[in-house]
C-alpha positions in Angstrom: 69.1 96.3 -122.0 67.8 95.3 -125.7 66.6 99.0 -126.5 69.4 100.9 -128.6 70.4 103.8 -126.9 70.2 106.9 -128.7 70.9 109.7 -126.2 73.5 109.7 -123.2 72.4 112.3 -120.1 75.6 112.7 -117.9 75.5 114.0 -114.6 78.1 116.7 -113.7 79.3 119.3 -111.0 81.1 122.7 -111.7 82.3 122.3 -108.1 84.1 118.3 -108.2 87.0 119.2 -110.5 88.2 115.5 -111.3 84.5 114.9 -111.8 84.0 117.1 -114.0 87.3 116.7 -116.3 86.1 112.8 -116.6 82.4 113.6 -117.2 83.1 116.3 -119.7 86.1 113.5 -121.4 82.8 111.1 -121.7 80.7 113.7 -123.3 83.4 113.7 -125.7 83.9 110.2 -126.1 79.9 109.3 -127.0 80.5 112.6 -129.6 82.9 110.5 -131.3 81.3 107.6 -131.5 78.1 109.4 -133.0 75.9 109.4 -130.3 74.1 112.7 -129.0 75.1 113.2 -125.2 74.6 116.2 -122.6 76.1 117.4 -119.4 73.5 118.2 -117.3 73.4 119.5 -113.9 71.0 117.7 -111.1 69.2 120.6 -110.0 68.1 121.9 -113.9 67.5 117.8 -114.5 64.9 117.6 -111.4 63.4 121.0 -111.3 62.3 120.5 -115.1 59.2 118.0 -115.4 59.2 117.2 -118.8 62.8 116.1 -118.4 61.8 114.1 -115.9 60.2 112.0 -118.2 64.0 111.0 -120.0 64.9 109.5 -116.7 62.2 106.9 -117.5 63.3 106.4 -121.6 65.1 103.3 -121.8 66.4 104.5 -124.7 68.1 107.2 -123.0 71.1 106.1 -121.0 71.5 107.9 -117.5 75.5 108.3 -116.0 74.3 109.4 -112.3 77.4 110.8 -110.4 77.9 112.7 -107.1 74.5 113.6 -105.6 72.7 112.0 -108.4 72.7 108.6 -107.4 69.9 109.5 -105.0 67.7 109.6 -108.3 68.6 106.3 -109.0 65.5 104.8 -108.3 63.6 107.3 -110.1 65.6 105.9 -113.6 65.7 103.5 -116.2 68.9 102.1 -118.1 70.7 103.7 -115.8 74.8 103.3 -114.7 75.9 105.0 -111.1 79.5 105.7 -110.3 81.2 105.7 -107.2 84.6 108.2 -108.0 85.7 107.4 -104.5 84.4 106.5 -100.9 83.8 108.2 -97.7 86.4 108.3 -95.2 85.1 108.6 -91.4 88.6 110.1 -90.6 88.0 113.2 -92.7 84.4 113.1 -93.5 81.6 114.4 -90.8 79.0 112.0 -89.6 76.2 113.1 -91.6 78.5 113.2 -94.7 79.8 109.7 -94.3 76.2 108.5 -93.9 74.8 110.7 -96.9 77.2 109.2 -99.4 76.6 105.8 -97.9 72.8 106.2 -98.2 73.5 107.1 -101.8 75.4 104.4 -103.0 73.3 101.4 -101.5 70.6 103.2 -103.8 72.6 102.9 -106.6 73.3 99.5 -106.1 69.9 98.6 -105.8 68.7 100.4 -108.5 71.2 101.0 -111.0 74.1 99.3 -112.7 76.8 100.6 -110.0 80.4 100.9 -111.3 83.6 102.3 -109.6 86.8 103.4 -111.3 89.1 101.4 -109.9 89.1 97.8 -108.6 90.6 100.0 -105.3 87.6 101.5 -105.0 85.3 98.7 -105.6 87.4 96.5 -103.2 86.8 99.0 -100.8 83.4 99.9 -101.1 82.7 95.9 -101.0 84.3 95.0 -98.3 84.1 98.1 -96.1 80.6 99.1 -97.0 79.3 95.8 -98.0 77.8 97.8 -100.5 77.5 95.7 -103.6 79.0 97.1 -107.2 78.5 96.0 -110.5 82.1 96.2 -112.1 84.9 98.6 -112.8 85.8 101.0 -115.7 88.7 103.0 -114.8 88.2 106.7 -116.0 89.2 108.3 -119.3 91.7 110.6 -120.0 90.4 114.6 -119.8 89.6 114.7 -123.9 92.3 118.3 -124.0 94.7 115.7 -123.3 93.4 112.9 -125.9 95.3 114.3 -128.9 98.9 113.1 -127.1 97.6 109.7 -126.7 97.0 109.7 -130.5 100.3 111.1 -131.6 102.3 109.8 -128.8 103.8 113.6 -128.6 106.8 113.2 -126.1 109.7 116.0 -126.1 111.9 114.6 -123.7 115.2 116.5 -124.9 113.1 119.6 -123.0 112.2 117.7 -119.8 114.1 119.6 -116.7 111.1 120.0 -114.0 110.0 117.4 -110.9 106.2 118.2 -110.4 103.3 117.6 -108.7 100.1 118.9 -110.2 96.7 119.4 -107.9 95.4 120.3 -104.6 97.6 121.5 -101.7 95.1 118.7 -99.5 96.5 116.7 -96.5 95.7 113.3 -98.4 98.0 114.3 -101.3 100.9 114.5 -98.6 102.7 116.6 -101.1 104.6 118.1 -97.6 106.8 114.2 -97.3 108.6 114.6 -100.8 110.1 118.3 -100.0 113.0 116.9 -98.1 113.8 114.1 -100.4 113.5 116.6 -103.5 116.1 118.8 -101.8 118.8 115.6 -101.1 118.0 114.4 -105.1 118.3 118.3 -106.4 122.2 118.4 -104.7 123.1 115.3 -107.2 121.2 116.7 -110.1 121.2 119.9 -110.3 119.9 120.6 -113.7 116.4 119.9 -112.5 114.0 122.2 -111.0 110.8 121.2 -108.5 107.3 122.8 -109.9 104.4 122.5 -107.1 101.4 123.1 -108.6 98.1 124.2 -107.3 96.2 126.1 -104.5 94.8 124.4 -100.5 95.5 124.3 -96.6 99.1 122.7 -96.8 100.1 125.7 -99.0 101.7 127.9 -96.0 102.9 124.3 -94.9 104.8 123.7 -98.0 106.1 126.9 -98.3 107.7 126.9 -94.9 109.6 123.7 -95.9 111.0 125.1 -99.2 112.4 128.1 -97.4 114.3 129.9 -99.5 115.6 127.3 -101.9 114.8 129.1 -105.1 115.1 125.3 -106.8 111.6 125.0 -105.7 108.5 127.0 -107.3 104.7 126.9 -106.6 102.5 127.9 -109.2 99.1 128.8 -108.4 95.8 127.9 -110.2 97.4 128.0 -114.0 95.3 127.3 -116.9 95.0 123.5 -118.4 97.3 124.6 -121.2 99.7 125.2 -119.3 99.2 122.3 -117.0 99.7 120.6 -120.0 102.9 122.5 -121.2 104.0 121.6 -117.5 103.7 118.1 -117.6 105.6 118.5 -121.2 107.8 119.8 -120.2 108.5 117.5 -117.1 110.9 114.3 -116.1 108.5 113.3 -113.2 105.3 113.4 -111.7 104.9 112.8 -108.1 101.9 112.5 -105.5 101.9 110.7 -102.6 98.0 110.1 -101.3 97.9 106.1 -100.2 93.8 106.7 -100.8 94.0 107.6 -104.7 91.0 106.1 -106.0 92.2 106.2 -109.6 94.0 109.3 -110.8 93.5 111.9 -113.6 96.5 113.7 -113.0 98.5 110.4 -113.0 97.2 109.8 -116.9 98.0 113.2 -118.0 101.5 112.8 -116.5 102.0 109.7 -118.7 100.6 111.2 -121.8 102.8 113.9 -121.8 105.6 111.4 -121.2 106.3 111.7 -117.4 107.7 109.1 -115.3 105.6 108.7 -111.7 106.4 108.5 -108.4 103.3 107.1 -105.8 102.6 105.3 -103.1 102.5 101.6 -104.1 98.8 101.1 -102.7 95.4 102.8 -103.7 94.3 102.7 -107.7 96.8 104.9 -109.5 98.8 101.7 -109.9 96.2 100.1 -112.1 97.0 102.8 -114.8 99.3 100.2 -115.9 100.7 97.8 -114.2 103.1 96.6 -116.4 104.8 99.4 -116.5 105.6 99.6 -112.7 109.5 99.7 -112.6 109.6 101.3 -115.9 107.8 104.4 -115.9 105.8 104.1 -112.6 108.1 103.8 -109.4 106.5 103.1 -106.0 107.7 103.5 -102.8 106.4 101.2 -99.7 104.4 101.8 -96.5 105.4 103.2 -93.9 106.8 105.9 -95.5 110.3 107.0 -95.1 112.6 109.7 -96.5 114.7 107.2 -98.1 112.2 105.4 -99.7 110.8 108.3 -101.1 114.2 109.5 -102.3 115.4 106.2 -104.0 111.4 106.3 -105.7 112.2 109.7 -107.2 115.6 108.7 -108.3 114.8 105.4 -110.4 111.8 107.9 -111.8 114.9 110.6 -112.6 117.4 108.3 -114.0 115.1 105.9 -116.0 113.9 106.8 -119.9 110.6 108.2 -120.7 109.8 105.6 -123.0 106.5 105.6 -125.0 103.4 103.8 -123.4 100.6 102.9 -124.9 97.4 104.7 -122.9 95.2 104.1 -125.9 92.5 102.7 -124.0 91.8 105.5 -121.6 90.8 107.3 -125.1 87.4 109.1 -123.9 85.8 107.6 -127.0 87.1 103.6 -125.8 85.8 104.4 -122.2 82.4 105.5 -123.5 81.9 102.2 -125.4 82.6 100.4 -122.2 79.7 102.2 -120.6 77.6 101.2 -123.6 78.6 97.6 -123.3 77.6 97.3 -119.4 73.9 99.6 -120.6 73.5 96.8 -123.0 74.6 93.8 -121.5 71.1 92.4 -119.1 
């Protein structure tokens, strides 16, 4: 794409929140950069005719997410992203075959990226669907300003948390047991559960009574963020994570993980698996878990460079994949 792009329209939901943390982080990414961007919802985009006419603007690049990539055809200079795939195990039939439908329009007639080589793999070789390229997802732009300053106040780290949705595939219910047996060795730390879903009566019936454990529900993003700070270990435990916001922000604010060693949160980086990122291996067991969160405990919070998941780095990439053919 020769043109030179001088407008980015970005698709977004208020209901996806993931979504909408890395769409809003690009908005804020093209900002820096200079160039004039806008959030725009699907149904104001389509129901307006004269914007109908931007679709067409090659000089107006088009990021189609969620249900937008079934206006795909409709656009020029145009990049679709696949956050994830259906699952036929928890997705109805007519679900599964409406996001399917949507992404082999995107491939066809749009640049289609996914945010993880996971998720490309997957939608490849599952799907047969076929993708474009990868670029993993930036970091929400409220936490940007600790990748700049490397901010890291590890003399005040003294929680073990898990940040996001109380949702079967985070399987947040198999590290309870294995947080109790570490919390009897070290018992300065505390366990913070945070977030709102189905498993929450679930979760609660595990903790009991042990008033080591706390669940917070639906706190603000500052103090997510003054969580995380405040933090020696992130944990989540969904073998399907196509990528991983949380898993940035727990880095940034100087977090060791703990995940599954499968799925895309361990291309955050790589080379710090062992270091700041400890895995534990299918099929999961309660000692494997365990020995995961202890390495994570006992290790240093060392600094880590996350500079390229910078919203303003990301957004270049989607430039260079607009202008390149």
């Amino acid at each position: 794409m020769s043109s030179e792009i001088r407008k980015v329209l970005i698709t977004t939901s208020s209901n996806v929140g993931g979504v909408r943390f890395v769409m809003e982080s690009l908005y804020y990414g093209f900002s820096k950069l200079g160039i004039e961007s806008e959030l725009v919802n699907l149904n104001n985009l389509i129901a307006n005719g004269k914007r109908l006419k931007e679709l067409r603007d090659t000089n107006i690049l088009k990021i189609l997410n969620l249900h937008a990539l079934f206006i795909s055809p409709l656009c020029k200079n145009c990049i679709s992203v696949a956050h994830g795939f259906p699952r036929k195990d928890t997705y109805k039939l007519h679900r599964y075959l409406g996001i399917l439908s949507a992404y082999m329009l995107a491939s066809k007639f749009s640049k289609f990226i996914a945010i993880s080589e996971f998720t490309k793999m997957i939608v490849e070789s599952i799907m047969g669907i076929k993708m474009y390229g990868v670029i993993h997802s930036p970091i929400p732009h409220d936490f940007a300003d600790l990748i700049y300053s490397g901010y890291d106040r590890q003399d005040k780290k003294k929680y073990i948390t898990y940040v996001g949705r109380f949702h079967p595939d985070k399987k947040i219910d198999i590290f309870i047991n294995p947080l109790k047996e570490l919390l009897k060795q070290y018992t300065d730390y505390k366990v913070l559960i945070v977030g709102y879903g189905p498993l929450k009566e679930k979760i609660q019936n595990l903790i009991g009574e042990d008033d080591r454990f706390m669940i917070i529900d639906k706190p603000s993003r500052n103090k997510i963020k003054d969580i995380l700070l405040k933090s020696k270990v992130f944990f989540s435990g969904n073998p399907f994570e196509n990528f991983g916001i949380t898993y940035l922000e727990a880095l940034a604010c100087g977090c060791n993980l703990v995940m599954p060693n499968f799925g895309g949160g361990i291309e955050i980086a790589p080379e710090y698996i062992g270091k700041r990122i400890f895995t534990y291996y299918l099929p999961v067991t309660d000692e494997r878990i365990y020995e995961a969160l202890k390495k994570a405990l006992v290790s240093e919070n060392i600094q880590i460079d996350l500079s390229e998941y910078l919203p303003e780095r990301v957004a270049m990439k989607y430039l260079e994949v607009a202008k390149n053919g």
